[in-house]
C-alpha positions in Angstrom: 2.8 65.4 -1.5 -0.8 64.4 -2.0 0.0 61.4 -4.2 2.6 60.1 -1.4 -0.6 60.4 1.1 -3.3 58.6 -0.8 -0.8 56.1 -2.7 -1.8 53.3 -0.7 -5.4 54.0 -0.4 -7.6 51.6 -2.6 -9.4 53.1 -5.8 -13.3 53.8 -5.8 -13.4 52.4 -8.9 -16.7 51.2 -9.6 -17.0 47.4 -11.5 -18.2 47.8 -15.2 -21.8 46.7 -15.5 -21.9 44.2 -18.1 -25.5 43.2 -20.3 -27.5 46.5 -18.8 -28.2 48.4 -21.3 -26.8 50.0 -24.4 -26.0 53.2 -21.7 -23.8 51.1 -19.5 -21.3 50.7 -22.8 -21.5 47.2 -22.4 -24.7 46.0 -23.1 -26.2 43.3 -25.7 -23.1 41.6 -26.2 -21.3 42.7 -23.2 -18.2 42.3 -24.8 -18.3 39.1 -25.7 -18.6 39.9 -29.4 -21.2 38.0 -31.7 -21.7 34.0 -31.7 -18.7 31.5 -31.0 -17.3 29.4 -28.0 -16.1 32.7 -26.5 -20.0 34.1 -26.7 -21.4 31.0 -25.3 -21.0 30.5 -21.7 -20.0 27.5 -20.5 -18.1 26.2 -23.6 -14.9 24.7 -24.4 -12.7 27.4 -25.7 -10.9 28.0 -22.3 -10.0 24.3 -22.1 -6.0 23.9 -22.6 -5.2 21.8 -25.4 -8.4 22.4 -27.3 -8.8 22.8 -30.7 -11.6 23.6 -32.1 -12.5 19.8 -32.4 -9.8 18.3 -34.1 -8.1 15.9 -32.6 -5.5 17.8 -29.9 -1.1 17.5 -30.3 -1.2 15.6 -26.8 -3.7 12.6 -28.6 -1.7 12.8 -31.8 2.0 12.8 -30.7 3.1 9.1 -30.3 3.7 7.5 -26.6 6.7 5.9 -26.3 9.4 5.4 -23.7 8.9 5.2 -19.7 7.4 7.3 -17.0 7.0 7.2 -13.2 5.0 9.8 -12.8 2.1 7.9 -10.8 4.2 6.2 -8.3 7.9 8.1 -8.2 8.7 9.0 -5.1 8.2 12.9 -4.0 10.2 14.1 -1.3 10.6 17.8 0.4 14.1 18.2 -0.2 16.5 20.4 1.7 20.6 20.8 2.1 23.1 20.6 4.6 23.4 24.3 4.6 20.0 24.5 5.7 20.9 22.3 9.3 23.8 24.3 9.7 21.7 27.3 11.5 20.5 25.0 14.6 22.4 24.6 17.5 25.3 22.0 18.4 23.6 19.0 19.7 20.0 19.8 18.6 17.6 16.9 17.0 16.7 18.4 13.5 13.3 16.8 11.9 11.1 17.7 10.0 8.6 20.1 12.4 12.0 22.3 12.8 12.7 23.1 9.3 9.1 24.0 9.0 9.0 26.5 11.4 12.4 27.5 10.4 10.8 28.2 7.1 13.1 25.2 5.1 10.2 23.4 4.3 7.0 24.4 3.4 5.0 21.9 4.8 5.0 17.7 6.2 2.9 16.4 3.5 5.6 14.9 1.6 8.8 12.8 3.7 11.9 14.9 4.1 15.1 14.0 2.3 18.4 15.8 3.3 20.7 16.3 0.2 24.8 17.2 0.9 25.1 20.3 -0.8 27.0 22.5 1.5 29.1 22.2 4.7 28.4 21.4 8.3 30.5 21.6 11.1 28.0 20.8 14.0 27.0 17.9 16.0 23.4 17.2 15.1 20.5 14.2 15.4 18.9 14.3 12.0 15.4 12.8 11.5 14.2 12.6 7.6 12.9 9.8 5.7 16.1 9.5 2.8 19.2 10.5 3.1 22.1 11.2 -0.1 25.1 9.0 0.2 26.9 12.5 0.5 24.5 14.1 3.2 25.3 10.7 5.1 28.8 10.8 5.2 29.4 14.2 6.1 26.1 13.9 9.1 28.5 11.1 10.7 31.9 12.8 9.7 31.0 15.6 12.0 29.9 12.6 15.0 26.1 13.3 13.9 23.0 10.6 13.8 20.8 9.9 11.0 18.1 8.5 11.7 14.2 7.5 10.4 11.1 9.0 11.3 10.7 5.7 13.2 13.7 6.8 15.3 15.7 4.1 14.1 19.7 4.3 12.6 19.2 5.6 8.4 21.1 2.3 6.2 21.6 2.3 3.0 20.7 0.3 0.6 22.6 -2.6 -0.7 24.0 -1.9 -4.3 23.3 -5.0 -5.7 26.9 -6.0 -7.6 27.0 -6.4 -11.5 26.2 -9.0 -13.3 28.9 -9.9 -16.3 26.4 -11.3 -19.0 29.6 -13.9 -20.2 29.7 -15.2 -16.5 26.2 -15.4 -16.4 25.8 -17.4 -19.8 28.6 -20.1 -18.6 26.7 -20.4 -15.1 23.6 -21.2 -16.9 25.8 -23.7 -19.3 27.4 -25.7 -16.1 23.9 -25.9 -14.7 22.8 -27.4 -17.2 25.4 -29.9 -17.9 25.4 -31.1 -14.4 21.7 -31.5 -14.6 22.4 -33.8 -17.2 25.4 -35.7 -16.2 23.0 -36.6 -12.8 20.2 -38.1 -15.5 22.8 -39.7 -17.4 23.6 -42.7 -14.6 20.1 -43.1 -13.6 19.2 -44.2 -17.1 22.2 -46.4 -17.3 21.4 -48.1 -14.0 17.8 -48.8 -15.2 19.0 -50.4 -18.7 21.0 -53.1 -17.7 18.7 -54.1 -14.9 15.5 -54.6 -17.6 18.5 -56.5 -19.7 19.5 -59.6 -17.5 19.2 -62.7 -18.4 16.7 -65.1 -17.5 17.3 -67.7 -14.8 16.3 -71.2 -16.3 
């Protein structure tokens, strides 16, 4: 059918005219309408957030809590699953995935999460690792290592601390500070208090 022929071809559609001319159906106002921020070019109606000159939700609802959005740490993130289509033996960083199509780009470092299964031998290069993703790159005789080429560790959990424990630390501390004090003084007084030689 005709419409099957010319379905792909582009329209000849010219572009309306706007401000030429009450014949051009869009002149004077050119749409715009009469007066007001959407009239005026240049003005702040567009602006998200604005409006109309009182003061905005975002500077009236209160701050309060914790945020790391300027320093968290962003990573291109991608799953187990995603290693499992290379090769047995084959050194998976983060140039692979891209052209693989696993990650869109090396701006940010690569971290390898352990959602999924893998059953192959693999040298993993990525800058973080999950504790799962770890265990399961070295159950199957895998390395993972940094972009420095170097064997991924962990870092050390740092044990808890029992508040009670900490308290009676801070309590013999300071009683053997003063126990040690507690001599000196002693040794000093009867020394100032000795008799006379006549």
């Amino acid at each position: 059918m005709l419409h099957d022929i010319t379905g792909l071809v582009p329209r000849n559609k010219k572009p309306t005219r706007k401000g030429r001319g009450k014949a051009a159906g869009k002149g004077k106002t050119a749409g715009r309408g009469t007066k007001g921020s959407g009239a005026h070019g240049g003005d702040v109606h567009w602006k998200p957030g604005h409006e109309g000159g009182q003061t905005p939700l975002f500077r009236r609802w209160p701050k309060r809590g914790f945020s790391n959005f300027k320093f968290e740490r962003k990573f291109n993130v991608v799953n187990l699953d995603a290693l499992e289509q290379f090769d047995n033996g084959a050194t998976v960083d983060a140039a692979a995935l891209i052209a693989l199509g696993s990650v869109p780009d090396a701006k940010l470092p690569l971290k390898v999460l352990g959602d999924g299964t893998l059953t192959k031998k693999l040298t993993v290069i990525a800058g973080a690792y999950s504790k799962t993703a770890l265990e399961k790159i070295k159950a199957v005789g895998g390395v993972a290592q940094t972009v420095k080429g170097e064997a991924y560790v962990t870092r050390k959990e740092k044990p808890a601390v029992d508040p009670a424990k900490a308290w009676e630390r801070k309590q013999q501390q300071k009683n053997s500070s003063g126990k040690k004090a507690a001599p000196a003084a002693a040794a000093e007084a009867p020394a100032a208090e000795a008799p006379k030689a006549e």
